[in-house]
N, C-alpha and C positions, 0 to 999 in steps of 0.2 A: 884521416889522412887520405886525399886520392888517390885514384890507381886506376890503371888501365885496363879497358877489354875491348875486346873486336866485337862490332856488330856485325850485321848481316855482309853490309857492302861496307866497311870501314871499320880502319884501327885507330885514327884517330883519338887523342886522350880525351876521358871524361872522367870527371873527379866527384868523389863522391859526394861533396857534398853542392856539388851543381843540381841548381833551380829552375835557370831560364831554359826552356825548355826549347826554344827558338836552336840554340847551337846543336843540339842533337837531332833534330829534325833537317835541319840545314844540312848537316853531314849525312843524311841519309838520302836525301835529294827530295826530300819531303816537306810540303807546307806544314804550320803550325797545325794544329787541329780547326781553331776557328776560323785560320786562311782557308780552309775547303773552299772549294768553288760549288757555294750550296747559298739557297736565298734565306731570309732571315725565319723563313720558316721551315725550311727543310731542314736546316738546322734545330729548330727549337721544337715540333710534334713530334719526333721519337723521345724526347724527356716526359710530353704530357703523355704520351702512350702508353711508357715504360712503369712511371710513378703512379700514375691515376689510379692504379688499380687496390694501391693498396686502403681506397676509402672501404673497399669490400671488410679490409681488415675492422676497420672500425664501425661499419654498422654491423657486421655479422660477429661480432664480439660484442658488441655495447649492446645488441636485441638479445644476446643470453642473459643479461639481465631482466629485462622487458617479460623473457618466457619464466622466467623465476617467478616472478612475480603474477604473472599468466597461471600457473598452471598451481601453488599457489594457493590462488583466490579460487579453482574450477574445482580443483581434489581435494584439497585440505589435508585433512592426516595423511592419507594415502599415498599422498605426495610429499610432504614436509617429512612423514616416517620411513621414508624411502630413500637407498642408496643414491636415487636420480638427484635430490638434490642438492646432494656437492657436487656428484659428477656431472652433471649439465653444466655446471658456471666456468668447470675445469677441464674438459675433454677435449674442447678445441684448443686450447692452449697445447696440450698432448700431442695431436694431429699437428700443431703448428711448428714442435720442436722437429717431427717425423719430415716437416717438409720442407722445412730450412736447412737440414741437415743432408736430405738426399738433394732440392733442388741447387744446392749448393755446389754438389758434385758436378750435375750436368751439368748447369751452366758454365762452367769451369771444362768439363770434359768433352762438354758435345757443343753447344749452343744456348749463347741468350736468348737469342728469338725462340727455340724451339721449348725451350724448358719456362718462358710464356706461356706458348699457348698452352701446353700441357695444364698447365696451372690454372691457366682462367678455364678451361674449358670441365676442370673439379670442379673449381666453382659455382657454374650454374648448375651442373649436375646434381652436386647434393644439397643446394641449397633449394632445388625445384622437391626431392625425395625427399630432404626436411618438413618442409611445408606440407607432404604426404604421408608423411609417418604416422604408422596405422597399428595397433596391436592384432594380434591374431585371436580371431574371434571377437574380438572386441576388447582386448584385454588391458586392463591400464596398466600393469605391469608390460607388457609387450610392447605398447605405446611408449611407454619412459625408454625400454632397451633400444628399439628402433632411432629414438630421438637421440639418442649418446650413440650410436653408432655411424648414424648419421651425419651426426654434428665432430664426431672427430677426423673421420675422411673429409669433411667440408675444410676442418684444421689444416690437412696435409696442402690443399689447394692454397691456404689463406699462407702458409708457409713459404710455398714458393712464388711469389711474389715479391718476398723481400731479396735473396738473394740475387734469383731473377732479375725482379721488375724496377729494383733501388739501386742493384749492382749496373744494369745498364745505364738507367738516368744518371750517374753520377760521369759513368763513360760517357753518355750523351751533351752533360752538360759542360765536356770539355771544348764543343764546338759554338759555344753562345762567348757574347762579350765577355772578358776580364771584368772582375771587378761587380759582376750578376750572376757568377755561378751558385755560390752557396743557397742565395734566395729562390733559383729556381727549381734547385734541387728541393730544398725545402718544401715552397709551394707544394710540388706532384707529390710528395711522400709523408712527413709529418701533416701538414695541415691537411692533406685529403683523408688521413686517419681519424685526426679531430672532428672535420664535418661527417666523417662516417657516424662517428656519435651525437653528436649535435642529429643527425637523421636519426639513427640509432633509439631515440627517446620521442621528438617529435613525430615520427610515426605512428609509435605505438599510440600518443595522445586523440590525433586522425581519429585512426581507425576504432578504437573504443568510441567516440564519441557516434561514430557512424553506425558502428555496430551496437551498441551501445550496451551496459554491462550485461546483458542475458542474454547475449551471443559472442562469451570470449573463445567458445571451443571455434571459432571463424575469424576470431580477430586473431590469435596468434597464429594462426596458418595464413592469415594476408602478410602478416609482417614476415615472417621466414621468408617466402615466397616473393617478396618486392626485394630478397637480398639477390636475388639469380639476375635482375637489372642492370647492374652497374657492371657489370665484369662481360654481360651479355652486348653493352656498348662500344667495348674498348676492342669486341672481339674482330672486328674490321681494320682499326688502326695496325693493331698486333699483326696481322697476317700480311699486313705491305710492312712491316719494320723489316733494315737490313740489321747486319751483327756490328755493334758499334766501331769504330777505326781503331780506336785503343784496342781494342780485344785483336782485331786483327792483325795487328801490328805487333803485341805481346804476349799472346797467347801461348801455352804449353802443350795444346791439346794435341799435337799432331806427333808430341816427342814426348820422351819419358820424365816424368816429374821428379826433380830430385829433391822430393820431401826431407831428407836429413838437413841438407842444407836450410831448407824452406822452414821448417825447425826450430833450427840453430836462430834464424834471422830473425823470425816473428813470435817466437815464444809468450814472450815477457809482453809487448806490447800486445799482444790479443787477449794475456789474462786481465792485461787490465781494463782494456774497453767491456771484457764479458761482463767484468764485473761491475763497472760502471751501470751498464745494460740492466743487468740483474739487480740490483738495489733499484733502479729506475722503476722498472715492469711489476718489480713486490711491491709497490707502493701504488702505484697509478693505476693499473689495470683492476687491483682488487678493490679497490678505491671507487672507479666507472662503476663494475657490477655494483658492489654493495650501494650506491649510493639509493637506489630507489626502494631499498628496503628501509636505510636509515631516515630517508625522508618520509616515509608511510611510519615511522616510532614517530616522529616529531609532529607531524599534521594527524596520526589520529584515525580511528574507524570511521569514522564522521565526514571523511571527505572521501567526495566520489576519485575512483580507479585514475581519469583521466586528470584529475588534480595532481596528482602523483606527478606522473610521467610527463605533466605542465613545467611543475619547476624541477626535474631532473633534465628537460631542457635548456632551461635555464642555465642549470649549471653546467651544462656541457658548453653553451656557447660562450664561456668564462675562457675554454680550450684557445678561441681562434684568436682575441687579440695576441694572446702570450704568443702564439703560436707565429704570425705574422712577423708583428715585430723582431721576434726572435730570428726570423728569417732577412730582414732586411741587417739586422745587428750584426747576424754572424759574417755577412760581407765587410762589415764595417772594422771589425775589431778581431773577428777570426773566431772559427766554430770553438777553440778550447775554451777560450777567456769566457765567452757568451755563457758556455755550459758551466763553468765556475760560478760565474755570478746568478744566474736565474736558480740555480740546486744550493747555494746557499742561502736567498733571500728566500726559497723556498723553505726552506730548512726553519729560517725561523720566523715567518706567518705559520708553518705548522706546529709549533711551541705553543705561539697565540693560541691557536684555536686550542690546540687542548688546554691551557689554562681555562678560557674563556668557554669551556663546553657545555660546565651547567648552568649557566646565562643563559647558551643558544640554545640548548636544546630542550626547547618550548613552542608551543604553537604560535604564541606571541611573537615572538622571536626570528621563526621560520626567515624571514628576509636577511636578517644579520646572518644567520645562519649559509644562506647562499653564497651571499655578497664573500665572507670572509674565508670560504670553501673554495669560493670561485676563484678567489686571489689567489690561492693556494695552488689551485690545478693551474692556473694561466702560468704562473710560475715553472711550475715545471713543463711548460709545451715551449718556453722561452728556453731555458737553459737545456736539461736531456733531454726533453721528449724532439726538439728539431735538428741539436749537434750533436747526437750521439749516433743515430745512422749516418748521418754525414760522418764523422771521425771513421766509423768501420770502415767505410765507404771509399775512405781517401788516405789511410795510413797505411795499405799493403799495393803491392804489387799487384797491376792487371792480371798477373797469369795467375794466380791463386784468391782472387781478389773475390769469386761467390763462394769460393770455402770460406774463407776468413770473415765473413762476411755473413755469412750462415753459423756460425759456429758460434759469433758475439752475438747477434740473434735470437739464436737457442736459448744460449744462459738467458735471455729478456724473458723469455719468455717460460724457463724456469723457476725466473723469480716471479712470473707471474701467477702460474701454476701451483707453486708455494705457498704465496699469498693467498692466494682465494681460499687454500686451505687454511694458513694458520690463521687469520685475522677471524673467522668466526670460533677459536678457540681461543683468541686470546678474549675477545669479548666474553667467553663462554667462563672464562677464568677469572676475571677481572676479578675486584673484592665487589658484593655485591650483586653479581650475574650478570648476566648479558643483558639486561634491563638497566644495569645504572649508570651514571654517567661515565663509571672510568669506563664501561666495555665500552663508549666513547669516545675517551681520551687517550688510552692506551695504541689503537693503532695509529694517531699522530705521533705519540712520543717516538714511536718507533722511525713511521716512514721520516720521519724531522730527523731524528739521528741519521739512519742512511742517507738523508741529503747531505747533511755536512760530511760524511766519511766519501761519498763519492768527491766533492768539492776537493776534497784532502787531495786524494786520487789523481783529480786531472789537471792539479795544478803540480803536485810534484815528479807525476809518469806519464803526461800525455805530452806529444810532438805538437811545436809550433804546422799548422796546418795553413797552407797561404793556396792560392788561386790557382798556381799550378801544381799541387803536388802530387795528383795523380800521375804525371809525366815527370816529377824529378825522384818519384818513388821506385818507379819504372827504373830510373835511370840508375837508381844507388844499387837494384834489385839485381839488376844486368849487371854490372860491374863484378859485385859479389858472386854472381855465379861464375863469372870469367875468371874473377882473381882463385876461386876454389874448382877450376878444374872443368867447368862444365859447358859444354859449345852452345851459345849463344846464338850461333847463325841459324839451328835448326826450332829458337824461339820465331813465332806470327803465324798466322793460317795458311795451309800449304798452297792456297793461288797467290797470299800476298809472297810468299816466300818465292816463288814461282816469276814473278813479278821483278821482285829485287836483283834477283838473278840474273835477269834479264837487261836490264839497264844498262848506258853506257857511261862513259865517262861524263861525257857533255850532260847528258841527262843528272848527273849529281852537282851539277854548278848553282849554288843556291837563285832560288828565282823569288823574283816581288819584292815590295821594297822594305818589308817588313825580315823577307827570310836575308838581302843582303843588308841590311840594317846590321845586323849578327856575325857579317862575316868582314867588319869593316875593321881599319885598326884597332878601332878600342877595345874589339873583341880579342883580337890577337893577340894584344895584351895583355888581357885577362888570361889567356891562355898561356901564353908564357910567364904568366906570375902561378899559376897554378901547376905547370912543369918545375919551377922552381921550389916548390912546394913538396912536391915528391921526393 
């Protein structure tokens, strides 16, 4: 039912379940977001600036596999009989939940731009002291400590990026055309995760070949070391970014957040993206790591290091059509539906393959084995792995939108964390041992089943998500606080607020032809079928 609240400069009615965004910006004497008077690119490099960074996410995740496998082949027992190797594949995940969860706050509390750079600038930091990581005295014990300690403050970095750097792009990408926002979003954030990996494995194949195998103690300190690159790029863009207009415009930061209410509102729909998130990340992410050891069972001692990390390239770039596509679909059809259908065709290609496991899992075989793997992953980079940060992304309200955002996140990336551990015990349990085909087939039954329990999910609890709903979420968000008590005028950042204050009448007369488009009869129409409504 709608209901009334006072914005900054106006009481005018807005009803809750108003969409076009135009009539609320109109009464505020404010163009649309993409009417700014900005050129097509000033508009569209704070989304590439904001998103890009999270390819960091995906090659400095996807080379913790690469160093498994590295250190591995250099130590042998030493290493394999040692705590470091479940904690290396899993500690950045750790570090990542620590940074989603605080850069969540800032970003909300203080600043997008600032809780950026904070973030890229862990990044190079400890991904330069990874690539240094030395034991004392020379000790390979102190070597593995350093590399998990390391690699988990590199986590806290890799963390606040998303709330950050995905919570802005999606603000950002409220200024680009209608009808191209979801794919741009997409673009900067999933698919630069994917080619994170797709780099992630072609790298390490590089560098072995250069180095060649009787110098891995060099090759995996080049691949750590080329991850401080990418984040070391964006570090110029980041430092000209302003704080996106939505944020300025709806922000909380400057007033007291009234979390009961905040609460009350978003409860229910954030457990269910988390956990959307979290069946996604336990499947996917332990999936990426393990994949180059599973590939080294099926090809054999017999082929050289760099054959490996050949077709575990391979299969990563299986990531970017799904991934793509998925991007241009979810404009098409809308991020829920998209994510419905790619997590349950994933669901059952990964049935397939586990039927079909002791077929593939042969040296003969190795290519079937990609191909039908790869289906598998493209699959899910089409359905969660591109609409599911978008869903976080665009189901809450700006002023709490890097908590909320951070928080579904987390759980991702506790089910990632999860994953890496149980999946080498279910293998370890399987009938047979971690040698036979069920340790195999067992982690598809699984992730296939959380594909279809997620699909259940976001067809029956997730919100239709359309082009604008960052600004009609805004709008329902405001209302509710107004209709329960709480002043709305001291929502936006204290010079935009400073700003509105200021303003005249004549200065509130909708301008351009797009904002009086909104203010013509049919509008008022709609407005008084909507009063009548009340």
């Amino acid at each position: 039912m709608p209901f009334k609240f006072k914005s900054p400069i106006s009481s005018k009615l807005t009803g809750d379940d108003v969409s076009p965004e135009h009539n609320f910006h109109a009464e505020e004497g404010l163009p649309p977001l993409d009417d700014e008077n900005k050129s097509r690119w000033e508009r569209s490099w704070p989304t590439i600036a904001c998103g890009a960074g999270l390819f960091s996410d995906g090659y400095l995740n996807g080379v913790g596999g690469a160093l498994n496998t590295f250190l591995s082949t250099i130590y042998k027992k030493a290493y394999t009989n040692s705590p470091a190797q479940s904690n290396l594949p899993s500690i950045t995940f750790a570090g990542t939940v620590v940074g989603q969860l605080f850069f969540g706050w800032l970003s909300d509390n203080y600043s997008r731009k600032q809780a950026l750079l904070i973030s890229t600038i862990i990044l190079i930091f400890f991904a330069i002291l990874g690539a240094g990581a030395y034991g004392a005295h020379g000790s390979t014990a102190g070597l593995f400590a350093a590399l998990t300690a390391y690699r988990f403050f590199l986590g806290i970095g890799i963390g606040g990026e998303y709330p950050a750097g995905s919570v802005a792009c999606a603000e950002s990408t409220g200024e680009l055309k209608e009808g191209h926002r979801n794919r741009w979003f997409i673009m900067f954030t999933n698919v630069q995760i994917d080619f994170g990996f797709v780099i992630s494995t072609l790298v390490p194949m590089i560098v072995v070949l250069a180095c060649t195998e009787n110098h891995l103690r060099a090759a995996w300190r080049i691949c750590l070391a080329l991850g401080a690159i990418p984040p070391l790029s964006l570090l110029y863009l980041r430092l000209k970014l302003q704080e996106p207009e939505e944020f300025k415009r709806e922000s909380l930061r400057d007033t007291k957040t009234p979390w009961l209410l905040v609460i009350k509102f978003y409860w229910f729909r954030l457990f269910i993206v988390s956990l959307i998130w979290f069946c996604y990340d336990f499947s996917s992410y332990s999936f990426g790591i393990f994949s180059t050891a599973w590939l080294d069972t099926i090809l054999g001692d017999t082929y050289p290091l760099w054959v490996s990390f050949g077709w575990g390239t391979v299969i990563n770039l299986f990531y970017i059509p799904g991934a793509i596509a998925g991007a241009f679909t979810s404009d098409l059809i809308g991020p829920r539906m998209c994510l419905i259908i790619g997590v349950t065709l994933q669901g059952l290609v990964g049935f397939l393959m586990a039927g079909l496991y002791p077929t593939l899992n042969t040296p003969a075989h190795v290519a079937g084995f990609v191909v039908i793997y790869g289906i598998f992953l493209s699959l899910g980079e089409f359905g969660p792995g591109d609409n599911i940060g978008l869903i976080a992304s665009k189901t809450s309200a700006t002023a709490i939108r890097g908590q909320y955002y951070g928080i579904a996140a987390a759980f991702g990336k506790i089910g990632a964390f999860v994953g890496s551990y149980l999946f080498p015990i279910i293998q370890r349990n399987a009938p047979g041992g971690a040698s036979s085909n069920a340790a195999g087939q067992y982690p598809f039954y699984v992730a296939s089943s959380l594909c279809l329990f997620s699909a259940f999910l976001a067809f029956f609890f997730l919100p239709h998500i359309g082009q604008d709903t960052i600004t009609s979420e805004d709008i329902k968000f405001r209302a509710y606080l107004a209709k329960n008590g709480f002043d709305v005028s001291k929502m936006g950042l204290a010079g935009y607020q400073t700003a509105m204050a200021g303003r005249t009448e004549s200065d509130l007369e909708p301008k351009g032809d797009r904002i009086a488009a909104d203010a013509s009869p049919v509008s008022s129409e709609r407005m008084e079928d909507e009063k009548r409504a009340i």
